[in-house]
C-alpha positions, 0 to 999 in steps of 0.5 A, a space after each residue: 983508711 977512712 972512708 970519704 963522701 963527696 957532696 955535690 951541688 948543682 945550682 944553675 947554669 946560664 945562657 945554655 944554648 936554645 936546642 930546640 924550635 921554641 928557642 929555649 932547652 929543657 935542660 938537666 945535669 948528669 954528674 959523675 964521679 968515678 965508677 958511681 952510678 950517675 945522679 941526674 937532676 930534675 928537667 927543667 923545661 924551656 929555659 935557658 937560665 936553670 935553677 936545679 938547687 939539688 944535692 947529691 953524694 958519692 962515696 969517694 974512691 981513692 982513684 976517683 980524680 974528677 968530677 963530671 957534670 953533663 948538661 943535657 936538652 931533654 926531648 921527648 921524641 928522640 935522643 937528648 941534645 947534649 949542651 955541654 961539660 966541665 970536669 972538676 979535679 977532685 984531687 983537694 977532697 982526698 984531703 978533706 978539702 973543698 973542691 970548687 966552689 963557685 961558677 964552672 966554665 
């Protein structure tokens, strides 16, 4: 079987929530997929309209089925706020087809 390779980009969000008093997030993803170790993007502070424009690859197992991308607030003291999710199936990459492509919600 020939091995596969999922590429992920994560282009922006927008109208995350406000997590913090400033009224604005410092947002980053977490993107997961099967047992991979989790890429993360840059924080992008106070804003809630992040561009990130980062790409990533992940070897793709044959029982890997979805995609996870975590949106996460960055704080510098304490835990990060977590903002929210979206699983994406990956069912059409073990054919060698696209997976999504446009806005998740």
């Amino acid at each position: 079987r020939m091995k596969l390779t999922l590429h992920v980009t994560v282009h922006e969000a927008q109208k995350l929530i406000s997590a913090d008093r400033n009224g604005f997030s410092d947002p980053y993803v977490l993107v997961f997929v099967g047992k991979n170790k989790p890429k993360k993007t840059k924080i992008i502070k106070k804003n809630l309209n992040p561009k990130w424009e980062e790409s990533f690859e992940f070897p793709l197992r044959r029982n890997d089925k979805s995609l996870q991308l975590q949106v996460w607030d960055w704080d510098r003291i304490g835990s990060d706020d977590f903002l929210g999710l979206v699983h994406v199936n990956l069912e059409p990459a073990h054919e060698k087809k696209p997976v999504k492509d446009g806005w998740l919600k």
